[in-house]
C-alpha positions in Angstrom: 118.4 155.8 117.1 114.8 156.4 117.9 113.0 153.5 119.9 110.2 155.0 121.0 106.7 155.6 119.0 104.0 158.1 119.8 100.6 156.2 120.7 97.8 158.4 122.2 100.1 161.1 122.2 102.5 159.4 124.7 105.7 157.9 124.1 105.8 154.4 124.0 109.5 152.4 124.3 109.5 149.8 121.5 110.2 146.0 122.8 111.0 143.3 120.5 111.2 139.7 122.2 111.6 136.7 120.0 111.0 137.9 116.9 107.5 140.4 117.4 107.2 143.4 119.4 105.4 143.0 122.5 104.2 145.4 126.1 103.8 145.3 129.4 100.7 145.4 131.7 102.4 149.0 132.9 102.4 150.0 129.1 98.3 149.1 128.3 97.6 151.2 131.7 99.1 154.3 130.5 98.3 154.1 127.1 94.6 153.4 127.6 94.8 156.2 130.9 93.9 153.2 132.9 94.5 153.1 137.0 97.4 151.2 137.2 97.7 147.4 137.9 93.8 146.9 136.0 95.7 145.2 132.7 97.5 142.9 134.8 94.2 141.8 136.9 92.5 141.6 133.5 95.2 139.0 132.7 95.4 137.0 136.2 91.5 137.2 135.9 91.2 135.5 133.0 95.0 134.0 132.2 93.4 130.2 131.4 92.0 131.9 128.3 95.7 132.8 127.7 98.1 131.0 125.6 101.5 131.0 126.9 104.6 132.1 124.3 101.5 132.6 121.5 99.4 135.8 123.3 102.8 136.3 126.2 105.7 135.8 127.3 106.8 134.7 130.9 110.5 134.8 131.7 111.9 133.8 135.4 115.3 132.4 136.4 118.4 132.6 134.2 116.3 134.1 131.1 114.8 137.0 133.7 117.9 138.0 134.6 118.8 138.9 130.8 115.5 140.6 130.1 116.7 142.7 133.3 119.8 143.8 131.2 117.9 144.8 128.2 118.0 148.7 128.4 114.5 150.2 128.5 112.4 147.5 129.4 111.1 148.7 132.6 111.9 145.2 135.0 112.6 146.1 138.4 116.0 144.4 139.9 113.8 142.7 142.2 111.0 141.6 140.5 110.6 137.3 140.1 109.2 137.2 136.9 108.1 138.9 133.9 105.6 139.2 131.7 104.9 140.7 127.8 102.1 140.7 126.0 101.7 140.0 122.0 99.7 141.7 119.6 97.2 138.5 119.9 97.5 138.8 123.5 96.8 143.0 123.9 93.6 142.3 121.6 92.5 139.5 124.0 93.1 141.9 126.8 91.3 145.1 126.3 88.7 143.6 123.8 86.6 144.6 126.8 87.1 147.9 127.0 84.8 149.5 124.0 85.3 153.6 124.8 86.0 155.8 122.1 89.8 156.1 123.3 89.9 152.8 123.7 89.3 151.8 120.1 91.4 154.7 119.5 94.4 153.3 121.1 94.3 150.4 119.7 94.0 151.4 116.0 97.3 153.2 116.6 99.5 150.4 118.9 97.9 147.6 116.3 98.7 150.0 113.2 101.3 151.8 114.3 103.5 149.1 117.0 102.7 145.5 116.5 102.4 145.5 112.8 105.9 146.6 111.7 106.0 149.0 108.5 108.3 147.4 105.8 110.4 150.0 104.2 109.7 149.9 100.3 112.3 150.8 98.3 110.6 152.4 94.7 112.2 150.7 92.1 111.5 153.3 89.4 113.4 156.2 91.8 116.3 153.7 91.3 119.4 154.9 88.4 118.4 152.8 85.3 121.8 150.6 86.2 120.2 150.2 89.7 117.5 148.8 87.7 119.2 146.8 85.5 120.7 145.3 88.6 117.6 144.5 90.6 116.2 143.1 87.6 119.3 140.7 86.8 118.7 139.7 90.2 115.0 138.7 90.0 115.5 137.1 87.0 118.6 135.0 88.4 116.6 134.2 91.8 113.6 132.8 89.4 115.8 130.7 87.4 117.2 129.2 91.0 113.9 128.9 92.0 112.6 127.2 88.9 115.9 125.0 88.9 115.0 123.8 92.5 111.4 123.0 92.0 112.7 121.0 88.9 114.6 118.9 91.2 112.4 118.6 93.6 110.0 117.3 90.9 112.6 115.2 89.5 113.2 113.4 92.8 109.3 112.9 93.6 109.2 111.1 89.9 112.2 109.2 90.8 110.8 107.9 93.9 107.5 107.2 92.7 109.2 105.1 89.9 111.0 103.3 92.0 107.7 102.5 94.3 106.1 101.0 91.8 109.0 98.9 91.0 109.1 97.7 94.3 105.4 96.6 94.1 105.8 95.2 90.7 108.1 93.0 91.8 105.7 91.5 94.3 104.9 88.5 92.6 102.7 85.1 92.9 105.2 83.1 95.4 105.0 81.3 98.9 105.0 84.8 100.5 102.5 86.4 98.8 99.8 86.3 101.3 102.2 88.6 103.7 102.9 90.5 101.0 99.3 91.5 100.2 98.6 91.8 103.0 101.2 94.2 104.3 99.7 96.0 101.0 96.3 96.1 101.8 97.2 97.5 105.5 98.8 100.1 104.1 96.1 101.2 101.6 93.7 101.3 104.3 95.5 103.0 106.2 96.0 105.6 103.7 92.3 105.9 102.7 90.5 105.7 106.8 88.9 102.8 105.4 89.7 99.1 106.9 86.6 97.4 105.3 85.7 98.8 101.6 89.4 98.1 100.0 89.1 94.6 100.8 85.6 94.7 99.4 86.8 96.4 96.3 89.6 94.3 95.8 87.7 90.7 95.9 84.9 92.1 94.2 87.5 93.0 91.5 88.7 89.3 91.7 85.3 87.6 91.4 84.3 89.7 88.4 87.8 88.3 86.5 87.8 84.9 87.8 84.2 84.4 87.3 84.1 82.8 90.8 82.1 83.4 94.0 84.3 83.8 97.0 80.8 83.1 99.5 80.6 79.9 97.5 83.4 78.6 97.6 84.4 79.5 101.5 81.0 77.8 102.4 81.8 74.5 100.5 85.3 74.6 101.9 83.9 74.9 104.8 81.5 71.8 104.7 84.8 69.9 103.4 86.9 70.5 106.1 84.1 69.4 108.7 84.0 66.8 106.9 87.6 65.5 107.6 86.8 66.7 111.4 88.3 70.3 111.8 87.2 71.6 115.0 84.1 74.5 114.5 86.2 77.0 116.2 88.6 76.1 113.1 86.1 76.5 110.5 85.1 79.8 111.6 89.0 81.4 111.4 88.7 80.7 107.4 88.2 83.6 105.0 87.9 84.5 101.2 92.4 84.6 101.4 92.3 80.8 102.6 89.8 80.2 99.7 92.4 82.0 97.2 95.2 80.1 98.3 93.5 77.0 97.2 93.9 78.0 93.6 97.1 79.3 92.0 94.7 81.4 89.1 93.4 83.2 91.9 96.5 83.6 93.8 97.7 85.5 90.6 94.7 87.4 90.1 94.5 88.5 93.2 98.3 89.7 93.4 97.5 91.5 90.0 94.5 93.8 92.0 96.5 94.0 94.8 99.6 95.9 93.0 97.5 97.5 90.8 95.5 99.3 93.9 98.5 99.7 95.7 100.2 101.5 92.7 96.7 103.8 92.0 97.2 105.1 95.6 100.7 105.7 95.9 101.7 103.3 98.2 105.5 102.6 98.7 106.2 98.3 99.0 
C-alpha cells in the first residue's frame, strides 16, 4: 500500500487525523528546504492567530500516547505533546513566504495532499447490465429521497395545522388578556420588534371598532381620579385596560391577535 506522495520531489508520508490529512512543522521545513524548527517558531510566533482543532491539532496525555503508536508519524517516545497542522492551518503558516518554490510547494501539497482526489468511476466504461444496475439504483435512491421530503413536508403541514388550531381556539374568555399577551410576546420576539406589533395590532382594532384607544384611556383616566385612585395608579393603565372595559373590543382584539399570530407562524 503506498502512503507516501511525492511533493517537491521528496517523499512525503501521508497523515490522516480526524477525518482530513494534516503535517508536521518537521514536514513544512523539508518540503519548503527550510532550516529546521522555522515552521514551528512561525506557529509559537503567531499561534493566537491559530484556531485550535480548525487550522491543528494538539494531542498530550492518553490521546498522545496513541498518536505515538500510529506507524509513520514521526513522534518521538519522549516528546510531551504533539502537534499537526491542517490544510487551513499550512496556508496560514507559510502565506509569508512568497519565493518561487515556495508557491511551488504549495500548489502541489494543497493539490496534490490536502485536497484528496476522488476516484471516478466512468459510467459509460461500465457492461450495459452494470449500467442498467447503477441506473436502477439512482432512480430507486431518488424515489427514497422524494418519498422522505414528502414526509417531511407532510409533517411541517401537519404541525402547522395543528398551530393554528391551537390559536383558533384562543377565544374571548376571562383569560384572554394572558393569552394575548403570551401571543404578542411571542410575535415580537419572532420579528426583533417589541414596539411596532403592538402598534399594528391596535391600530388594526381602532380602524374596526371605530374607537380611539388615546381617547378613551384619557377619559378613563379622569374617571378613576375621580373616585380617588392614587396618580401612581393612573399612570400603570394602558390601551389593554381600556379594552377590557368593553366586551366588542375584547373580541376584536382577540380576532387581530390570532390572525397576526397565525400570519407569522407562531405555535399557541
Amino acid at each position: 500500500m503506498n502512503n507516501l506522495i511525492k511533493i517537491n520531489n521528496k517523499n512525503l508520508q501521508i497523515k490522516e487525523l480526524k477525518g482530513q490529512r494534516v503535517v508536521t512543522f518537521k514536514d513544512i521545513d523539508i518540503l519548503h528546504e527550510r532550516v529546521e524548527g522555522t515552521a514551528n517558531k512561525r506557529f509559537l510566533d503567531n499561534q493566537k492567530h491559530f484556531i485550535k482543532d480548525t487550522d491543528y491539532f494538539e494531542f498530550t496525555g492518553d490521546d498522545l500516547k496513541e498518536i505515538k503508536r500510529l506507524p509513520n508519524f514521526g513522534i518521538g517516545l519522549n516528546a510531551s505533546k504533539a502537534i499537526f497542522i491542517t490544510e487551513s492551518g499550512y496556508l496560514m503558516l507559510v502565506k509569508s513566504l512568497t519565493d518561487d518554490l515556495a508557491w511551488k510547494v504549495q500548489r502541489e501539497l494543497v493539490n496534490n495532499y490536502f485536497r484528496v482526489k476522488e476516484n471516478k468511476v466512468e459510467v459509460n466504461q461500465l457492461s450495459p447490465e452494470l449500467q442498467m444496475f447503477n441506473n436502477l439504483f439512482k432512480a430507486l435512491a431518488t424515489t427514497e429521497l422524494e418519498q422522505q421530503q414528502i414526509k417531511a413536508e407532510v409533517k411541517e403541514t401537519k404541525e402547522e395545522v395543528q398551530a393554528i388550531r391551537d390559536v383558533v381556539e384562543i377565544t374571548p374568555s376571562k383569560s384572554w388578556r394572558s393569552e394575548t399577551n403570551r401571543l404578542m410576546t411571542k410575535i415580537c420576539f419572532k420579528l426583533k420588534d417589541y414596539q411596532k406589533p403592538k402598534e399594528e395590532v391596535y391600530k388594526a382594532l381602532q380602524e374596526r371598532a371605530g374607537c380611539d384607544l388615546k381617547i378613551r384611556l384619557k377619559n378613563m383616566r379622569a374617571r378613576l381620579a375621580l373616585q380617588g385612585v392614587t396618580k401612581s395608579k393612573l399612570d400603570e393603565l394602558n390601551y389593554l385596560d381600556v379594552i377590557e372595559q368593553d366586551k366588542k373590543l375584547i373580541e376584536i382584539y382577540t380576532a387581530i391577535v390570532k390572525d397576526m399570530a397565525i400570519k407569522h407562524g407562531i405555535k399557541a
